[in-house]
C-alpha positions as CSV (number, residue, x, y, z in Angstrom):
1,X,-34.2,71.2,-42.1
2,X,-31.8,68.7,-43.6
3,X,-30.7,67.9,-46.8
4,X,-29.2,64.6,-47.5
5,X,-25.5,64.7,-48.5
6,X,-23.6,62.3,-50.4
7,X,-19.7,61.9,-49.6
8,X,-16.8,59.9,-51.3
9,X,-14.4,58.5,-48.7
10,X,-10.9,57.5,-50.3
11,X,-9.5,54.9,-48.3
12,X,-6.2,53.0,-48.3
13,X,-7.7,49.4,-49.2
14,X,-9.9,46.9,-48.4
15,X,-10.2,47.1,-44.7
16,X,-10.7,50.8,-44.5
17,X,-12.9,50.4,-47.2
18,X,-14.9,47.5,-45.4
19,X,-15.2,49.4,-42.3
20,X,-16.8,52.6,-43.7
21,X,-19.6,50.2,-45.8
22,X,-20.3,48.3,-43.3
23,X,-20.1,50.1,-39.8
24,X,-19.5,54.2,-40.5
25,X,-21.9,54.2,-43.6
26,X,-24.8,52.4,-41.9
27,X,-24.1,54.8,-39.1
28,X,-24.2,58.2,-40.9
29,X,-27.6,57.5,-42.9
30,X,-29.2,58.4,-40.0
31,X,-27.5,61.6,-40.0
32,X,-28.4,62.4,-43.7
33,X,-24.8,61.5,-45.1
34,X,-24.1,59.1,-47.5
35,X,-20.8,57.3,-47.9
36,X,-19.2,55.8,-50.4
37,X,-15.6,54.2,-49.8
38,X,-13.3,53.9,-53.2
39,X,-9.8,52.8,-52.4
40,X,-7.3,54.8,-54.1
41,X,-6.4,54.2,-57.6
42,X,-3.1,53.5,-59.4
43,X,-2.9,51.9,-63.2
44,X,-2.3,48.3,-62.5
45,X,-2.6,48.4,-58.6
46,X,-5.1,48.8,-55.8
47,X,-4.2,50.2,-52.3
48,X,-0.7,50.4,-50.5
49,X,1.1,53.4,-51.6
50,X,-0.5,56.4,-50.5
51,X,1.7,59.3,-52.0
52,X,0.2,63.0,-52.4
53,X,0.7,62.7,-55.9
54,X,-1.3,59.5,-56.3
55,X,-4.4,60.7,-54.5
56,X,-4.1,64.0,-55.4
57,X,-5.6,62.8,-58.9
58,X,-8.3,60.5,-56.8
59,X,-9.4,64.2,-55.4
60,X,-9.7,66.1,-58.6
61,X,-11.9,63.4,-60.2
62,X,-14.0,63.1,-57.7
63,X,-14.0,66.5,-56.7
64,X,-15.1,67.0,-60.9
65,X,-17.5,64.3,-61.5
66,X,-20.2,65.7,-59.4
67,X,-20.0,69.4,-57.7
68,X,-22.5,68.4,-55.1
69,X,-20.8,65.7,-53.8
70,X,-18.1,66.4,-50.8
71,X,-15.0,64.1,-50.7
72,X,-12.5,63.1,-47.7
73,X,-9.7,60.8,-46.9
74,X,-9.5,58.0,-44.6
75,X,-5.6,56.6,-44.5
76,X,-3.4,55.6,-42.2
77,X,0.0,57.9,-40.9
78,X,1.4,54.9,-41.5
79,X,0.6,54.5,-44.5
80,X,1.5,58.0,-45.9
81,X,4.7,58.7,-48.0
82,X,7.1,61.8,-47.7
83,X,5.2,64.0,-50.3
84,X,2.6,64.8,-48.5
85,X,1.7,68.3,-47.1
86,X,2.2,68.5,-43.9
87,X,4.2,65.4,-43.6
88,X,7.9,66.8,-42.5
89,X,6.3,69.6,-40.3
90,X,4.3,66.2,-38.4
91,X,7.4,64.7,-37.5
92,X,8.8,67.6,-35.4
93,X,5.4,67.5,-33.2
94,X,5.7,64.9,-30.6
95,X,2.3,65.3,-30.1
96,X,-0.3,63.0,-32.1
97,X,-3.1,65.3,-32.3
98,X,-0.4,68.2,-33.2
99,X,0.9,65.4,-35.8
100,X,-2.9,64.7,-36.9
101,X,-3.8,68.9,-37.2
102,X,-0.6,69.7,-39.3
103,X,-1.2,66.9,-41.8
104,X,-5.0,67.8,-41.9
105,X,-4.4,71.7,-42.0
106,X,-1.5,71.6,-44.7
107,X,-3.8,68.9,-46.8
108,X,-6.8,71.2,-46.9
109,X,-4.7,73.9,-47.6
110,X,-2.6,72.1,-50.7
111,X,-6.1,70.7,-52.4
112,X,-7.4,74.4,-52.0
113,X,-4.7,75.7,-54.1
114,X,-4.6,72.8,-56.4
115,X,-8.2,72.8,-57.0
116,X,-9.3,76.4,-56.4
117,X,-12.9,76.1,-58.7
118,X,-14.0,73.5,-56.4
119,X,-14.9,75.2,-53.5
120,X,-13.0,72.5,-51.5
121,X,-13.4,74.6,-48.2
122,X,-16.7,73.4,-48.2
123,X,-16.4,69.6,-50.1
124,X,-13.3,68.5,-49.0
125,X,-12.2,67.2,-45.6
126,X,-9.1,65.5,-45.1
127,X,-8.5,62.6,-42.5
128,X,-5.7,60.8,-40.9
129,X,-6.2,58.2,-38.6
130,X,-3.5,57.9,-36.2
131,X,-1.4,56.1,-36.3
132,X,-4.0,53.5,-38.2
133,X,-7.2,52.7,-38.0
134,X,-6.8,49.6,-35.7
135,X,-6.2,52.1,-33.1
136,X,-9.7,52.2,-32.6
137,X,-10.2,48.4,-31.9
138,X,-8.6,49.8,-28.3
139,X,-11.3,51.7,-27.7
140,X,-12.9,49.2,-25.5
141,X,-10.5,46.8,-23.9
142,X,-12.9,44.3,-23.0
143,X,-14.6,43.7,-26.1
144,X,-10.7,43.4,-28.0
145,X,-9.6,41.2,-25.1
146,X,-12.6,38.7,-25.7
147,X,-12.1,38.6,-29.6
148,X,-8.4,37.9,-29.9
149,X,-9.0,35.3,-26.7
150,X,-6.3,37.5,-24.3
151,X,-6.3,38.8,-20.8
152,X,-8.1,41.9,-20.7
153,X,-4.8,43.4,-18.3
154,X,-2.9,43.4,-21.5
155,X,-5.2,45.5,-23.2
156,X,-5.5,47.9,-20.1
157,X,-1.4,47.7,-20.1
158,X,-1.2,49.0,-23.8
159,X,-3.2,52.2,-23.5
160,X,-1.7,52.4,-20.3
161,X,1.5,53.0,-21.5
162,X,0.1,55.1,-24.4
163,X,-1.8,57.0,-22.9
164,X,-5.3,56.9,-25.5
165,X,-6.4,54.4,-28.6
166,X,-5.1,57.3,-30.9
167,X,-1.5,57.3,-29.5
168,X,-1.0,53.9,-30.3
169,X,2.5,54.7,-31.2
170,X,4.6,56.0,-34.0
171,X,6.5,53.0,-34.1
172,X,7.0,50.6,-37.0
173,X,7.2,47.9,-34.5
174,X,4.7,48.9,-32.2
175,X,1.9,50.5,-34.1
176,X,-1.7,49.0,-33.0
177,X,-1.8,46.4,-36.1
178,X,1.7,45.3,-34.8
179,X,0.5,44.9,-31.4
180,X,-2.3,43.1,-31.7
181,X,-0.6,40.5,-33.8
182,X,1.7,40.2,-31.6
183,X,-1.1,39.8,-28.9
184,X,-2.9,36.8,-31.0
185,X,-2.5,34.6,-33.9
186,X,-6.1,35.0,-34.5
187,X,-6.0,38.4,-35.2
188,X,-6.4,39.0,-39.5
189,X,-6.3,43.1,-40.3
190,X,-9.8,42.4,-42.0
191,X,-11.5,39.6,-41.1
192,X,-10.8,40.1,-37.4
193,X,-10.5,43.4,-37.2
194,X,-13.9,44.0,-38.7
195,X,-15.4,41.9,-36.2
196,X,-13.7,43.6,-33.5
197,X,-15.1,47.0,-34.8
198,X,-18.2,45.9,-34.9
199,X,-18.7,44.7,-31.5
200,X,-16.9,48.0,-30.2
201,X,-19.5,50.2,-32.6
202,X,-18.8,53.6,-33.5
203,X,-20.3,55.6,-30.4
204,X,-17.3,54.0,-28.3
205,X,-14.7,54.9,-31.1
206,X,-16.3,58.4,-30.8
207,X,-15.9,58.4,-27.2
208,X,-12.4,57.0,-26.7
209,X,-10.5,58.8,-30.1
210,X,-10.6,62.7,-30.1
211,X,-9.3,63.0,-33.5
212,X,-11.3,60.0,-35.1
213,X,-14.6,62.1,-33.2
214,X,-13.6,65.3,-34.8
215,X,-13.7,63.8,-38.5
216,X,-17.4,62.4,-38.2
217,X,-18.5,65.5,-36.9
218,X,-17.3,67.1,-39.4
219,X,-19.1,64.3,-41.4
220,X,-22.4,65.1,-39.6
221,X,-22.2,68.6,-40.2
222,X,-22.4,68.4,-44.1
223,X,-26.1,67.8,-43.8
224,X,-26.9,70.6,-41.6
């Protein structure tokens, strides 16, 4: 028998928040989980500095407010600063699910030890997308091609040089939000982007990105 769950997602900003209301949340109420996306908090800002020390304070409260409810993270490496657990140890692994495991592992392991009353082995689960979220627009070349109005070859050429959605790359220059601007003008991080994850749908995501799969069944299992 199930039970249904309810989970606060911290996110980065607006279009990680977006994309868990409207295509991850609708998803998992069939599963019995409830999201909620809340974009990390800072006195006088919103979004766009994601240092361990800022969310670290996002965990705690919600971790407090309610001990029924479970809490996880949904940021971008990217997007991370040099505090984090995990962080330093991630740059010596060339590879990204090693990079994804360390920063996931040493997160876990920090908020247990910060927070040791809240049973976070059980209510907390840490995320990373790698090496951002719109690494999952790749996940199905010819839906991306047809959005941004491109051939589908230079789709098919990206992951081919990468390998996977997920290894869409640890470069400044050439990390997936890079690339696709640089593939189309029309491309906007939300507006597009969400439409483009909406037509690829989060069974495909699931399909193509190990690491992304691994999160939402970890997701799925809270109601179990």
């Amino acid at each position: 028998m199930s039970n249904n769950v309810e989970v606060v997602v911290l996110v980065e900003g607006p279009t990680e928040q977006r994309f868990i209301k409207e295509l991850l949340a609708p998803y998992m109420i069939n599963r019995g989980v409830f999201l909620t996306a809340i974009i990390l908090d800072k006195p006088g800002e919103k979004g766009g500095d994601v240092k361990f020390a800022r969310t670290r304070n996002d965990i705690e409260k919600h971790l407090k407010q309610r001990h029924d409810t479970r809490v996880t993270l949904m940021i971008d490496y990217y997007g991370i600063k040099g505090d984090w657990p995990g962080y330093q140890e991630s740059k010596q692994e060339r590879l990204h699910r090693k990079k994804a495991e360390r920063l996931n592992t040493a997160t876990a392991d920090a908020v247990a030890k910060l927070f040791p009353e809240q049973r976070t082995e059980h209510r907390f689960i840490p995320y990373v997308s790698m090496f951002e979220i719109e690494a999952l627009y790749f996940s199905e070349p010819s839906i991306l091609a047809e959005k941004l109005g491109v051939k589908q070859k230079l789709i098919h050429d990206i992951i081919a040089s990468c390998g996977e959605p997920e290894k869409i790359n640890d470069n400044s220059q050439t990390a997936p939000s890079k690339r696709l601007e640089a593939l189309s003008e029309r491309f906007k991080k939300t507006s597009t982007g969400l439409a483009i994850a909406r037509a690829v749908g989060i069974e495909r995501m699931r399909q193509a990105c190990p690491i992304f799969d691994a999160w939402v069944k970890q997701l799925e299992t809270l109601s179990q």
